[in-house]
N, CA, C and O atoms as a GROMACS GRO file, in nm:
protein
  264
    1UNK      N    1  10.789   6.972  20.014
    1UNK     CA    2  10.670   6.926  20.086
    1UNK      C    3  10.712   6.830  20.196
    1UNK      O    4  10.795   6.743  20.170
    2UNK      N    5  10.663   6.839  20.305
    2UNK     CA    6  10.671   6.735  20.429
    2UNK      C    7  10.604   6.649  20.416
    2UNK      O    8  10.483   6.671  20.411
    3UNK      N    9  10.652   6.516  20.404
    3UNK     CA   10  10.580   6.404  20.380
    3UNK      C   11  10.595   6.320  20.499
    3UNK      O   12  10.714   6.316  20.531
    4UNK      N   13  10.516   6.248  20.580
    4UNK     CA   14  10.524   6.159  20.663
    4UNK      C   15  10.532   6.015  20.654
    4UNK      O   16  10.474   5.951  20.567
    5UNK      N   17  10.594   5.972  20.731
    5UNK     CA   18  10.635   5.806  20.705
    5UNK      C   19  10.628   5.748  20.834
    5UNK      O   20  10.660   5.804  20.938
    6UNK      N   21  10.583   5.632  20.822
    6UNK     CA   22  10.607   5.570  20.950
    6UNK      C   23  10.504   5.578  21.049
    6UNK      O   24  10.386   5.599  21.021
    7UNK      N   25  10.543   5.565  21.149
    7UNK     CA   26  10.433   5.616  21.252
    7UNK      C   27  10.383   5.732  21.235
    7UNK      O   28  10.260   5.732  21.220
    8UNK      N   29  10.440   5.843  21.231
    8UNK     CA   30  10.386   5.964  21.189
    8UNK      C   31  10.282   5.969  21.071
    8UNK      O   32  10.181   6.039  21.072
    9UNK      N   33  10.319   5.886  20.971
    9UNK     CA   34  10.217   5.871  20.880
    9UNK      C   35  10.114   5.804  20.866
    9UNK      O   36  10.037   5.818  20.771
   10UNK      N   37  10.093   5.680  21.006
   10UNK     CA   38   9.995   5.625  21.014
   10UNK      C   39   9.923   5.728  21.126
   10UNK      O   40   9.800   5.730  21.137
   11UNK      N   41  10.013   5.813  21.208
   11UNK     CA   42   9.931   5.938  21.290
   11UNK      C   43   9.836   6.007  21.236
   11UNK      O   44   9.720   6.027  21.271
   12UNK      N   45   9.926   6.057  21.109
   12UNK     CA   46   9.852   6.156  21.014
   12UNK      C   47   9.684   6.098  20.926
   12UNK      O   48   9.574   6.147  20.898
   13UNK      N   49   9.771   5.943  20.907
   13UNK     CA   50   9.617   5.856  20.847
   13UNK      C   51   9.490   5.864  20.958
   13UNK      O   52   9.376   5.904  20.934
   14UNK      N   53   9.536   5.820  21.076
   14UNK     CA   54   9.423   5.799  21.142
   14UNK      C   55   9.366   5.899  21.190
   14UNK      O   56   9.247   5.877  21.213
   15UNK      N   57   9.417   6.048  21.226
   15UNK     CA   58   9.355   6.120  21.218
   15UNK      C   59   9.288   6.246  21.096
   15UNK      O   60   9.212   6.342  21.106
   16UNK      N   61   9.342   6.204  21.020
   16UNK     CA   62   9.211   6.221  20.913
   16UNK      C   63   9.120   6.147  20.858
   16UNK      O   64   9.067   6.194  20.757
   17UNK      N   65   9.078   6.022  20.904
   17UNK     CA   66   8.998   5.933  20.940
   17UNK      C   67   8.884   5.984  21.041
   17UNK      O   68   8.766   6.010  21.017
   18UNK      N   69   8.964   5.993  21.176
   18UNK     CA   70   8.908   6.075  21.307
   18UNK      C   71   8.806   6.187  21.246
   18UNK      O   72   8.689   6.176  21.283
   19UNK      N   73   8.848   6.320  21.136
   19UNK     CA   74   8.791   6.462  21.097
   19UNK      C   75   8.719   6.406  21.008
   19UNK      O   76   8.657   6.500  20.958
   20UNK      N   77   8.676   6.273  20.935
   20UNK     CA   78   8.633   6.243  20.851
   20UNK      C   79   8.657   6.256  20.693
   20UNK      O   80   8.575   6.236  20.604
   21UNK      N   81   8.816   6.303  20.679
   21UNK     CA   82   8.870   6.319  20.595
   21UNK      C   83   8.944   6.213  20.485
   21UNK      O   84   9.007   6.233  20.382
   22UNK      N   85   8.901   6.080  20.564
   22UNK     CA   86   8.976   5.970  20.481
   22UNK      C   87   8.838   5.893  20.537
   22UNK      O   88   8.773   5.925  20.636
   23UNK      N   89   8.816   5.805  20.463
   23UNK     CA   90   8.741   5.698  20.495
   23UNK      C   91   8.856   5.570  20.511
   23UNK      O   92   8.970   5.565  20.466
   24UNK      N   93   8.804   5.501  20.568
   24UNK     CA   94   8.830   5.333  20.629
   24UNK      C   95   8.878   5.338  20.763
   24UNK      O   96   8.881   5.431  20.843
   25UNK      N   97   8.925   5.186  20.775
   25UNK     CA   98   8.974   5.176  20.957
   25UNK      C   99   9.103   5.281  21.036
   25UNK      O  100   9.179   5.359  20.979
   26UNK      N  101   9.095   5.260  21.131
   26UNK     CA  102   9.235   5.297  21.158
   26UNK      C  103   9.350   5.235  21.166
   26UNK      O  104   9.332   5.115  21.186
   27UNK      N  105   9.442   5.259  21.161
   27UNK     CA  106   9.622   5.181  21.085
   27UNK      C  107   9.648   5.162  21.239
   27UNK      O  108   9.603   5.216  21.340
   28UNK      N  109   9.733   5.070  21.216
   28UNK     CA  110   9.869   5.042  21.300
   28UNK      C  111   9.978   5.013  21.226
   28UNK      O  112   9.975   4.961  21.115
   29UNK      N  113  10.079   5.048  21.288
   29UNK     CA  114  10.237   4.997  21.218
   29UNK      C  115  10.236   5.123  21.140
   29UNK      O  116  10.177   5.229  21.159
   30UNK      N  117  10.308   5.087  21.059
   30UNK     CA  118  10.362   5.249  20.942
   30UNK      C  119  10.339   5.222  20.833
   30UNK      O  120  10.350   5.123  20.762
   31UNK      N  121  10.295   5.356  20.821
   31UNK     CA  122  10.245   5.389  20.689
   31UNK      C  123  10.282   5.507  20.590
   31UNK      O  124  10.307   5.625  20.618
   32UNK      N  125  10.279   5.457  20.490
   32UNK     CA  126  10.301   5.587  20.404
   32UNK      C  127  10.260   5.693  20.363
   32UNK      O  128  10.144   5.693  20.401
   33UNK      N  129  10.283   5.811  20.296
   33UNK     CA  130  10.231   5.897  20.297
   33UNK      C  131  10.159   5.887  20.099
   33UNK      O  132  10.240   5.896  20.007
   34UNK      N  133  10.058   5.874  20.080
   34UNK     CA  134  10.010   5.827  19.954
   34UNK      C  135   9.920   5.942  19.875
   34UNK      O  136   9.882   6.050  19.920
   35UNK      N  137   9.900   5.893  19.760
   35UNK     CA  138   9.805   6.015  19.718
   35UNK      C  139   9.649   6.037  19.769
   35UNK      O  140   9.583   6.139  19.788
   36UNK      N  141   9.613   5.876  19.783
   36UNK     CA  142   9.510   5.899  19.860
   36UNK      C  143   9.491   6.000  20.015
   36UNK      O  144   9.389   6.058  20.050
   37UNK      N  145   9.637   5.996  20.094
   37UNK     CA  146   9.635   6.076  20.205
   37UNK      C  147   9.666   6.198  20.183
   37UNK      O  148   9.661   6.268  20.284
   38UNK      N  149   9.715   6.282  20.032
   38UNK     CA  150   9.793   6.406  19.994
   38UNK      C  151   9.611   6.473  19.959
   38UNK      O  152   9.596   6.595  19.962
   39UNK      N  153   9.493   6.385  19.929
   39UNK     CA  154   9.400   6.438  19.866
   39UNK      C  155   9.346   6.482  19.986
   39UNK      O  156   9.340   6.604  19.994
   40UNK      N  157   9.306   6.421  20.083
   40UNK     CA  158   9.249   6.419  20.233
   40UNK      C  159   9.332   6.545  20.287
   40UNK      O  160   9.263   6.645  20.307
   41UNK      N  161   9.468   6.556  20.315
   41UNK     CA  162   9.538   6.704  20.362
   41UNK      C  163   9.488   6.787  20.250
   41UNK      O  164   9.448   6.878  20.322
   42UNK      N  165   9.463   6.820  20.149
   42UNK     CA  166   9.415   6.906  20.055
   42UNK      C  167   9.290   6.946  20.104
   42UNK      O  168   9.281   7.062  20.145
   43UNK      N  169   9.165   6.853  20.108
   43UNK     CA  170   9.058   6.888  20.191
   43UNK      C  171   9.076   6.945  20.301
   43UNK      O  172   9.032   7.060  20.294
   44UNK      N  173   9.117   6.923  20.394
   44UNK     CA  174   9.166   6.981  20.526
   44UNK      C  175   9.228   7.106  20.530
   44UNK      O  176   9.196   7.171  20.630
   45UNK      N  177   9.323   7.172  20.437
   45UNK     CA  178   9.382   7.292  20.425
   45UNK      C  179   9.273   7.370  20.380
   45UNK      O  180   9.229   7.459  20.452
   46UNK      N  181   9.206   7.338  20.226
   46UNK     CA  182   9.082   7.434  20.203
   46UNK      C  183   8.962   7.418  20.282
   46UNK      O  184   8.854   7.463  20.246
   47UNK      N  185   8.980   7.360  20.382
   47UNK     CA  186   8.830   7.373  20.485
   47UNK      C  187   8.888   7.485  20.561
   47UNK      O  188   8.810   7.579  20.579
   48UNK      N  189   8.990   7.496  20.604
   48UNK     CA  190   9.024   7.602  20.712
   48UNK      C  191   9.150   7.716  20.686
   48UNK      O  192   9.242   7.773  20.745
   49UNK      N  193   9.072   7.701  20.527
   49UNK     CA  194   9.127   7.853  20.427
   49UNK      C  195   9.295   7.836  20.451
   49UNK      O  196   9.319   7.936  20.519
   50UNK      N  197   9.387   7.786  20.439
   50UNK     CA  198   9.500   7.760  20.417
   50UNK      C  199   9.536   7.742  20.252
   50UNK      O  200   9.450   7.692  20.179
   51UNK      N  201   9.656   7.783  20.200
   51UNK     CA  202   9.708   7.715  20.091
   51UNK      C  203   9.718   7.584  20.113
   51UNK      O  204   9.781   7.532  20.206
   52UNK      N  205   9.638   7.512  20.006
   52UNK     CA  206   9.601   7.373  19.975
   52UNK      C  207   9.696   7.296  19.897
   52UNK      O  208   9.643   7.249  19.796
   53UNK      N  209   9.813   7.269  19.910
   53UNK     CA  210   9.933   7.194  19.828
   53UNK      C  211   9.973   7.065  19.897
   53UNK      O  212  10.079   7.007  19.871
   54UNK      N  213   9.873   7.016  19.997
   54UNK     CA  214   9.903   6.873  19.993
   54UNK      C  215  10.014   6.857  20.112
   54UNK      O  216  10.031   6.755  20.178
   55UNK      N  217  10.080   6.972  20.123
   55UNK     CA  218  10.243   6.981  20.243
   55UNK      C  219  10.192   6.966  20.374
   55UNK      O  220  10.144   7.073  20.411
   56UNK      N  221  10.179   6.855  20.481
   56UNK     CA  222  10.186   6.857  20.659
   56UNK      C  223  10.267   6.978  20.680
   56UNK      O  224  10.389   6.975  20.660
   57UNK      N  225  10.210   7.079  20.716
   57UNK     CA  226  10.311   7.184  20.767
   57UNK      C  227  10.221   7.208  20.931
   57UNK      O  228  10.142   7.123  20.970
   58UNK      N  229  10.244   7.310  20.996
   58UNK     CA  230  10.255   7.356  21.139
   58UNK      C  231  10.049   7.339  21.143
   58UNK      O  232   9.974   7.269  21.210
   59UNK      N  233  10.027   7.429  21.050
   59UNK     CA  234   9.867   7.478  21.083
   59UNK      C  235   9.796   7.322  21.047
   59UNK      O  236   9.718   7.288  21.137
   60UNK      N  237   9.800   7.282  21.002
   60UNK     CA  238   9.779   7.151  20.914
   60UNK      C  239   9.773   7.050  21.022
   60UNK      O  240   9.669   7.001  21.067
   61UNK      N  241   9.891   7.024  21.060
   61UNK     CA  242   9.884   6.922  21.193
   61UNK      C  243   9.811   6.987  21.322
   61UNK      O  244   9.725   6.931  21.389
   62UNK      N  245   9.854   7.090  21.338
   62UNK     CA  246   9.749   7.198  21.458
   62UNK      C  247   9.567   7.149  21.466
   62UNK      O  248   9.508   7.101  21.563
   63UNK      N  249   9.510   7.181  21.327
   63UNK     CA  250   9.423   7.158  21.305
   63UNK      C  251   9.354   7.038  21.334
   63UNK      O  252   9.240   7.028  21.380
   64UNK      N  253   9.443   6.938  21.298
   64UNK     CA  254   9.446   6.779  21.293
   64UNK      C  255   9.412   6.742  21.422
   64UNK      O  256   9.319   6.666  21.450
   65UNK      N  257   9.517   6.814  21.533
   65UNK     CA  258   9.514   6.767  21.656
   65UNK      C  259   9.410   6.811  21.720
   65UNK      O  260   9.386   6.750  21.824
   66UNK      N  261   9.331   6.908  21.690
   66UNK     CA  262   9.250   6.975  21.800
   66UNK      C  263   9.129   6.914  21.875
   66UNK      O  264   9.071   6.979  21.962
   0.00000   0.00000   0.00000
């Protein structure tokens, strides 16, 4: 599984925040990749019919960004 750290993982936080997929503020600095953020990519994969295992892969971040 691709896990994000760091900036990337506060990327990944705040925009599933952005889709309404995480609740609270948005991050600065780095962050980890947690279970609270593995549950939020889970939502996000089964909204847009993907295998749902929690992994940042290609479609996942695609989605994220749009």
């Amino acid at each position: 599984k691709k896990r994000m750290e760091g900036d990337e993982g506060t990327q990944l936080k705040n925009s599933l925040s952005d889709k309404g997929y995480l609740s609270g503020k948005l991050r600065k600095g780095t962050y980890l990749f947690d279970e609270e953020t593995e549950k939020a990519v889970i939502k996000v994969q089964k909204s847009i019919g993907i295998d749902a295992d929690g992994s940042v892969e290609t479609q996942t971040v695609y989605f994220l960004k749009k």
